[in-house]
DOMAR-737368 format. One line per field, with one value per residue: residue number from 0; residue in three letters; x, y, z of N, C-alpha, C in turn. Coordinates in pm, whole numbers, plus 50000, padded with zeros to 5 digits. Layout:
! DOMAR-737368
nr <- NUM;...
rest <- ALA;...
n_px <- X;...
n_py <- Y;...
n_pz <- Z;...
ca_px <- X;...
ca_py <- Y;...
ca_pz <- Z;...
c_px <- X;...
c_py <- Y;...
c_pz <- Z;...
This chain:
! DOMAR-737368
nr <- 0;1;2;3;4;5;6;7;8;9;10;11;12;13;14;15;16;17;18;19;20;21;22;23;24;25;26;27;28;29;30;31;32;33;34;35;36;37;38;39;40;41;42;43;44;45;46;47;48;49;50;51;52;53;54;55;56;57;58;59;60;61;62;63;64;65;66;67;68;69;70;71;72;73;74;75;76;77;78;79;80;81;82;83;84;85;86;87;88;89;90;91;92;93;94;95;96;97;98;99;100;101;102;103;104;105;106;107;108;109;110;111;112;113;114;115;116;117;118
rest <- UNK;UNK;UNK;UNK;UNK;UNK;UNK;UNK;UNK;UNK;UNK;UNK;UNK;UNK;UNK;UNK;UNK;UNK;UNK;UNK;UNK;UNK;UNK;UNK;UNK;UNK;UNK;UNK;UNK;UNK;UNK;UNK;UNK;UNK;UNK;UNK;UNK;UNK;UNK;UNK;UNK;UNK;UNK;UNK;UNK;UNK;UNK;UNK;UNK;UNK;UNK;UNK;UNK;UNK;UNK;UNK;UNK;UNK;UNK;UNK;UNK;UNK;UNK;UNK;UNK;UNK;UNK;UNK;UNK;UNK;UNK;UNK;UNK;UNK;UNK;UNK;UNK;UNK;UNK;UNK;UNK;UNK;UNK;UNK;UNK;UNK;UNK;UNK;UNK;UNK;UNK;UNK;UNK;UNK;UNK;UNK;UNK;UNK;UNK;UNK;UNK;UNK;UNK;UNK;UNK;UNK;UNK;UNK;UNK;UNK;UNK;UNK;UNK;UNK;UNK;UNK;UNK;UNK;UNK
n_px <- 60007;59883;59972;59769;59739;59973;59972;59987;60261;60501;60762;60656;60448;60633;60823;60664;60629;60856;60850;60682;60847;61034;60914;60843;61057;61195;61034;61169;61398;61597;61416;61558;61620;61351;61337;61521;61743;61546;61307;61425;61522;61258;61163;61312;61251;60953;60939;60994;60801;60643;60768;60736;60508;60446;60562;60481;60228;60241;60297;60498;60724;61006;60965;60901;61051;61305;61147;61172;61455;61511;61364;61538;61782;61664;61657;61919;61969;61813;61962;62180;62112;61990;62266;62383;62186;62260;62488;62530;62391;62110;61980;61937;62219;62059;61853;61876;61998;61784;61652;61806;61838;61574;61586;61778;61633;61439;61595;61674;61449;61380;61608;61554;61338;61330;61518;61398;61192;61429;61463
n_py <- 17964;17642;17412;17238;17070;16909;16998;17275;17320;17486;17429;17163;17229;17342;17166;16968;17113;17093;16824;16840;16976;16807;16622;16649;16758;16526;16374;16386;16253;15960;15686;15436;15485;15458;15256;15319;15549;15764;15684;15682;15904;15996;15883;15956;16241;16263;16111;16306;16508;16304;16166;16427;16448;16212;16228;16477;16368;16216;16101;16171;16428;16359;16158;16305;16431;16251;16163;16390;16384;16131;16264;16439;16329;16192;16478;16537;16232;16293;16566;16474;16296;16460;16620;16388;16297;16583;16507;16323;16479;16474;16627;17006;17209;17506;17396;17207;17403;17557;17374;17250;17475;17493;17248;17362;17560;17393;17215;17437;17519;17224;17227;17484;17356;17135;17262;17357;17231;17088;17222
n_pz <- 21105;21014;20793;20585;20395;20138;19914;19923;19986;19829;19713;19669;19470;19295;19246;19119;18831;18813;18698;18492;18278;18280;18124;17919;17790;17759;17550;17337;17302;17146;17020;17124;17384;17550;17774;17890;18002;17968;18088;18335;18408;18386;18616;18834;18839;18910;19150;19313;19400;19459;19677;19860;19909;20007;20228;20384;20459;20636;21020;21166;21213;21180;21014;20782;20751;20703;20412;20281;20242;20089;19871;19832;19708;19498;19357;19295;19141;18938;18832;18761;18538;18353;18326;18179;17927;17837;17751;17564;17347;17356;17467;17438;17490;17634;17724;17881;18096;18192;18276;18514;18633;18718;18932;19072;19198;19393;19489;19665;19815;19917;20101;20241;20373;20497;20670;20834;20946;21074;21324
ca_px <- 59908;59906;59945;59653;59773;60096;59944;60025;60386;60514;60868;60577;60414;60772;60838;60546;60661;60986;60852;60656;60955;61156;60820;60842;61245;61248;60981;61207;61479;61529;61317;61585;61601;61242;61317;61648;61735;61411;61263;61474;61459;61084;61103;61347;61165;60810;60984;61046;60719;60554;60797;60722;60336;60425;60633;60388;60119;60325;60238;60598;60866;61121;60907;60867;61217;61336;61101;61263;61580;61476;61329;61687;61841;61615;61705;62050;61978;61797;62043;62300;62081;61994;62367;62406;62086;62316;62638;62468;62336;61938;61898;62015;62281;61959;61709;61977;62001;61636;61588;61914;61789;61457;61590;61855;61524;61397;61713;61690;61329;61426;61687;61495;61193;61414;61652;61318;61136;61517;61451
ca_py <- 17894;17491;17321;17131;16990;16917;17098;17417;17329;17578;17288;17072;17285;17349;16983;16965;17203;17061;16666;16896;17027;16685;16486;16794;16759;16394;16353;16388;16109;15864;15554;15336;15573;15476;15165;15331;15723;15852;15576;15666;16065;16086;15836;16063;16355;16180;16058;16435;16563;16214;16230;16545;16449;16119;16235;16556;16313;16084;16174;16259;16524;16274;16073;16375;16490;16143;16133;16483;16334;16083;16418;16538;16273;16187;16558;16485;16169;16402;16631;16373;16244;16561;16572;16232;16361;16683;16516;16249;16551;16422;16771;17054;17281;17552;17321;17135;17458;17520;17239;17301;17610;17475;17152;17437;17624;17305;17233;17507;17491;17144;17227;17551;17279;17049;17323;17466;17105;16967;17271
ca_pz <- 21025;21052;20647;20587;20259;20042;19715;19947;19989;19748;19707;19593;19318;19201;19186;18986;18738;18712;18674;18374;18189;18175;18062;17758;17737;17699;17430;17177;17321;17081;17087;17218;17558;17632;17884;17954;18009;17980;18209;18449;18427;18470;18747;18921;18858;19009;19306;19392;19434;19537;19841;19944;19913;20127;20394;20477;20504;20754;21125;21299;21161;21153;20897;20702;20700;20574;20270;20209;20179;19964;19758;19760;19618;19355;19265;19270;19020;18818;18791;18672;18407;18270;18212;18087;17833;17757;17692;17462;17289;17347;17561;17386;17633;17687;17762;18008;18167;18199;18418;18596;18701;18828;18993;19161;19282;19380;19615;19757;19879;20021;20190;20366;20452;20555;20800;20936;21036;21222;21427
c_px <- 59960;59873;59851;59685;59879;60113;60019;60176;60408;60648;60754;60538;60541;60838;60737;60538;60785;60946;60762;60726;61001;61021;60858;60941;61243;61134;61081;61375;61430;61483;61434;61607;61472;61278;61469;61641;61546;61307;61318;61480;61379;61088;61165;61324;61034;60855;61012;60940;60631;60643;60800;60612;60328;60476;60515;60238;60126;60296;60364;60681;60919;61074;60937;60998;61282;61273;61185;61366;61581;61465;61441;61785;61773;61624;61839;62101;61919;61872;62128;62226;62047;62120;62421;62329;62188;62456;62622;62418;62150;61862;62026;62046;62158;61868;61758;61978;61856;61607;61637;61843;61619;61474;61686;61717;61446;61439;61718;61573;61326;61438;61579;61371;61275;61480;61499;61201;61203;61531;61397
c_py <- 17753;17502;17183;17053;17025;16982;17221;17444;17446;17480;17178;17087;17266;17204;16932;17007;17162;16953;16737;16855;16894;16614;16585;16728;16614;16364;16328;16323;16036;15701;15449;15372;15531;15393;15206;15514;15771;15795;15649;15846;16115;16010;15940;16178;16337;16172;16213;16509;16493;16163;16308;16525;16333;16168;16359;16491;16181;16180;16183;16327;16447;16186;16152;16429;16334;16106;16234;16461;16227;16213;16430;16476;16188;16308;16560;16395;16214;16490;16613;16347;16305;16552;16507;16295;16494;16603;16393;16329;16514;16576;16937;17135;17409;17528;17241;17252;17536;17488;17244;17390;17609;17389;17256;17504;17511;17266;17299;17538;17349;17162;17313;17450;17183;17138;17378;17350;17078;17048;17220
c_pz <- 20995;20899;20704;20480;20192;19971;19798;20000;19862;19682;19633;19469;19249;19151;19060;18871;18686;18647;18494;18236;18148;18145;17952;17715;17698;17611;17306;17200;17216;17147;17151;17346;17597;17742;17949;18039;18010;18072;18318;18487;18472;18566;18814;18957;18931;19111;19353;19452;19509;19704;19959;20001;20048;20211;20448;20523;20629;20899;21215;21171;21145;21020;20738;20637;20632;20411;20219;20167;20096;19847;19676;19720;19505;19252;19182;19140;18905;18725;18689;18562;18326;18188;18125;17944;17742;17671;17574;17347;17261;17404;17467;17541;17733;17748;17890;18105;18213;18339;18500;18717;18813;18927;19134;19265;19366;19545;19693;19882;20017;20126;20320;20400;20555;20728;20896;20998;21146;21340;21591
């Protein structure tokens, strides 16, 4: 069965769900994080799902697999700034692991989209 659309990535939804959680989690950053940390959180979280959305709408594999890797290192800077967020104490350690745990599910989706396109 040929994908007709991104939404039915299943790596996409889940991107979608994570870029969720940290718009939630960083609400309650304080106000001098808005043009800093928290700026830069939700962009990295956006860029994860709006890469997935551009590269499957790009017309060779190779296109598609490079946005992915973009994907997977905007998870990457996600990741980090979560921690940054925890070790500042702005994210409490539960809520850090939370996200963890989805950005890990996240990764891992990638990766298998990723290993089953460079086929």
């Amino acid at each position: 069965m040929k994908l007709k659309h991104y939404q039915e990535l299943i790596v996409w939804q889940k991107a979608m769900d994570l870029v969720e959680e940290v718009y939630k989690a960083s609400r309650t950053f304080p106000g001098e994080e808005i043009y800093a940390l928290t700026s830069q959180l939700r962009r990295a979280a956006v860029s994860i799902p709006s890469n997935v959305a551009e590269g499957q709408g790009r017309r060779t594999t190779q296109d598609f697999l490079r946005h992915l890797s973009i994907a997977y290192g905007s998870l990457l800077e996600l990741e980090t700034q979560v921690l940054i967020a925890t070790r500042l104490r702005y994210l409490a350690q539960g809520k850090c692991q939370d996200i963890l745990n989805m950005t890990a599910e996240v990764g891992r989706l990638l990766n298998g989209l990723m290993f089953s396109l460079a086929k």
